[in-house]
C-alpha positions, 0 to 999 in steps of 0.5 A: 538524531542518535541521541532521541528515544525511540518513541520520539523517533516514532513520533517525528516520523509518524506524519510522514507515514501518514502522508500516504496512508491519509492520502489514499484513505481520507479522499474515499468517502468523497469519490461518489461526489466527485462524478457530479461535481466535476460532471465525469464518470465514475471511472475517471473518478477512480483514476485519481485512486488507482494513478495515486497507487500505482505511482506511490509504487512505480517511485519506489523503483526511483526514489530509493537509488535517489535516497542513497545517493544524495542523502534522506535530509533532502528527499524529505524537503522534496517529497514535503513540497511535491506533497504539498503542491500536489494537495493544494492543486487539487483543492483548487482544480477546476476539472478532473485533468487537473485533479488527477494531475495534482494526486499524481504529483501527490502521490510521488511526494508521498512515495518519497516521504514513506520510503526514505523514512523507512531508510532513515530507520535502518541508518539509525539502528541496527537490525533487530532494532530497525525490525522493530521500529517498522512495526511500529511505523507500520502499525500507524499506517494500519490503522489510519484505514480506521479514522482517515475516511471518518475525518474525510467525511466529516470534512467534505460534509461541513466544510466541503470537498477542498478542506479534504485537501488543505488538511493533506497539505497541512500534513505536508507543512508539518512535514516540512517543518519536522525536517527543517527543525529535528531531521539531521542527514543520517545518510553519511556522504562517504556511504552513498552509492552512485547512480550508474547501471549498476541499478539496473543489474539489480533489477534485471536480476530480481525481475528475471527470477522465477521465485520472485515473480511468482510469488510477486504475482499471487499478492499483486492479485490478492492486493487487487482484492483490497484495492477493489474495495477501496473504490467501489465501497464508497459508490455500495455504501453511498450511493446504492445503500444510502449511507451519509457521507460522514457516516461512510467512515464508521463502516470503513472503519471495519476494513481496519479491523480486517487488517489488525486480525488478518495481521495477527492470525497470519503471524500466527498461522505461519508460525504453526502451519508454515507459509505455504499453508498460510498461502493456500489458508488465504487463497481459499479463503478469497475465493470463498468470499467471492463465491458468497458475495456472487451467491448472495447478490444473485439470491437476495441482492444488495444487503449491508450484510452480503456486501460486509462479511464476504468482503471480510472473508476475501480480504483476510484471506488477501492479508495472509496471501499478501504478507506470506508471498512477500516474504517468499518473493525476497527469500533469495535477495539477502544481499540487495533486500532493499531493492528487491522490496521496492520491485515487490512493492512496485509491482504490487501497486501497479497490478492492483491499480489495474484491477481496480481501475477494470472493476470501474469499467462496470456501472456500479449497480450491484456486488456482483462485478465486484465478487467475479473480480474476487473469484477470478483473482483467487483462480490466478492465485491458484494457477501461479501457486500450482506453477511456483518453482521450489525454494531458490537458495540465496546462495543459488541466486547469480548476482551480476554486481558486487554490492558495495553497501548496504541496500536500504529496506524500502516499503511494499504494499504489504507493509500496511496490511501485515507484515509487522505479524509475518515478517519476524515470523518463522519461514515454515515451509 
């Protein structure tokens, strides 16, 4: 695979980012129908959201170790026909057991396909050039928030809801097929580690730092914020404020927009202010959007408007919160980056699965649930930000392990939101 280009690189591994990011986002336009047609609540609805999410993270913990000790080539075949398996029990699931089940086998399949193509990267090149190709990767999964829901709607509305899931299947087969025809083993035999408790150690070191789980902490709670859009937006914008289901998407489309912004204004904020600036910027910022959404359901009630702009003020505050604690949270962890990013990303996924999944608890009549969710989550951030430890050196870091190779990047939540922008910026303060 040397000798390809980096953009047919870019090309071949383009269906396997999207295996999460069109899984997480294509499904959302159709969730209102699924209370009815499988006659359940809106909460057990969600748990196909929030159970997708929070295994795509917690596999992370796993697959990585899997990854490095028997080799890229093979976790690709795998995660491709969980994902298909997964994808295709859903189309035909007759209840909402079976439907939660297959987004689970779903999700570990594309877990498996997004992280090992992140470590097929960083075999191919080195660390100047892996940083730039997963910006471009990254770049793919950001933008898919912009046309997945519009493609999921048109779909459910002229071909019904299972063509949502064939179409995922279809990108499992090319998957697949991409592995079986282009993707050598780029993970030499000689350079794979073993699985022995010599991961546990990592991990017991990583979760025992206060750094990391601070400052892990404040962007699970702003990633919260997201994935609390992402499941009550389509019961707002469907079912209280009567949009068509394929017309869902073209309003979805500007939480896409809210990533791309709040990717590059987090960059460059950080760039001129320092992190913790950026942090403080983003935390305000969520709770000003909250405040507004509380104030304006109280007042005026459900409007496209008091919906739309405080949900844009508290996600682009969530974006510079999610990517600045992110690179704080692996500040000391040079030598075991992977690692530490899969423990980051794991607890990212899971807390914010959980609050999403509370939200649901609440019937879904107003945006005020949804704005006290926003203002509770900006108050913790505060909280954890008014306790955070100051900068722990990595020299300061007591590694219980000798690191006998290099530990592979995996990918975090904020890997979709911004980190392109604030990964390769300066650390500031």
């Amino acid at each position: 695979m040397s000798n390809y280009k980096i953009y047919q690189i870019i090309l071949l591994l383009t269906p396997f980012v999207f295996s999460f990011a069109f899984g997480l986002d294509i499904y959302i336009p159709i969730i209102p129908q699924m209370t009815e047609i499988f006659d359940t609540t809106p909460a057990m609805v969600h748990l196909t959201l929030s159970l997708f999410l929070g295994a795509t993270g917690l596999g992370q913990l796993f697959i990585g170790p899997l990854s490095d000790r028997y080799g890229r080539k093979i976790v690709f075949n795998l995660a491709s026909i969980f994902y298909i398996s997964g994808s295709l029990l859903c189309a035909v699931a007759p209840h909402i057991g079976v439907l939660i089940a297959g987004r689970l086998i779903c999700a570990f399949g594309a877990c498996g396909m997004l992280v090992t193509s992140f470590a097929l990267i960083r075999d191919l090149y080195s660390q100047d050039e892996s940083a730039k190709m997963y910006s471009y990767l990254n770049g793919a999964i950001g933008i898919s928030p912009t046309f997945a829901p519009i493609i999921g709607g048109y779909l459910s509305v002229y071909f019904g809801w299972q063509s949502i899931f064939i179409f995922l299947s279809l990108i499992g087969f090319c998957t697949l097929f991409v592995t079986w025809a282009f993707i050598d083993e780029t993970h030499e035999k000689q350079k794979r580690v073993s699985l022995d408790k010599e991961i546990l150690n990592r991990y017991r070191t990583i979760f025992s730092n206060r750094q990391f789980l601070t400052y892990t902490l404040i962007a699970s709670f702003a990633e919260g914020v997201f994935f609390c859009f992402f499941s009550i937006s389509p019961f707002i914008i469907i079912d209280l404020l009567g949009v068509e289901t394929q017309n869902f998407g073209y309003y979805f489309a500007l939480f896409g927009g809210v990533i791309a912004f709040g990717g590059v204004g987090s960059g460059k904020l950080i760039e001129r202010k320092g992190i913790q600036a950026t942090i403080r910027s983003g935390i305000a910022l969520m709770i000003l959007g909250g405040i507004c959404m509380l104030t304006w359901d109280y007042f005026v009630g459900l409007t496209f408007f008091g919906f739309l702009f405080p949900m844009v003020l508290a996600c682009t505050g969530a974006i510079f919160v999610i990517g600045a604690c992110a690179s704080k949270a692996l500040e000391p962890f040079a030598p075991i980056a992977g690692t530490a990013a899969a423990a980051l990303g794991a607890m990212e996924f899971g807390i914010s699965s959980v609050i999403g999944a509370m939200l649901m608890l609440f019937p879904v009549s107003s945006t005020a649930p949804y704005g006290a969710i926003i203002v509770i989550s900006g108050l913790l951030c505060v909280i954890l930000y008014k306790c955070r430890p100051f900068t722990t050196p990595e020299s300061e870091v007591k590694f219980e392990f000798e690191a006998k190779a290099e530990f592979k990047p995996s990918l975090e939540l904020s890997a979709w939101a911004s980190s392109s922008e604030t990964k390769n910026a300066p650390l500031g303060e």
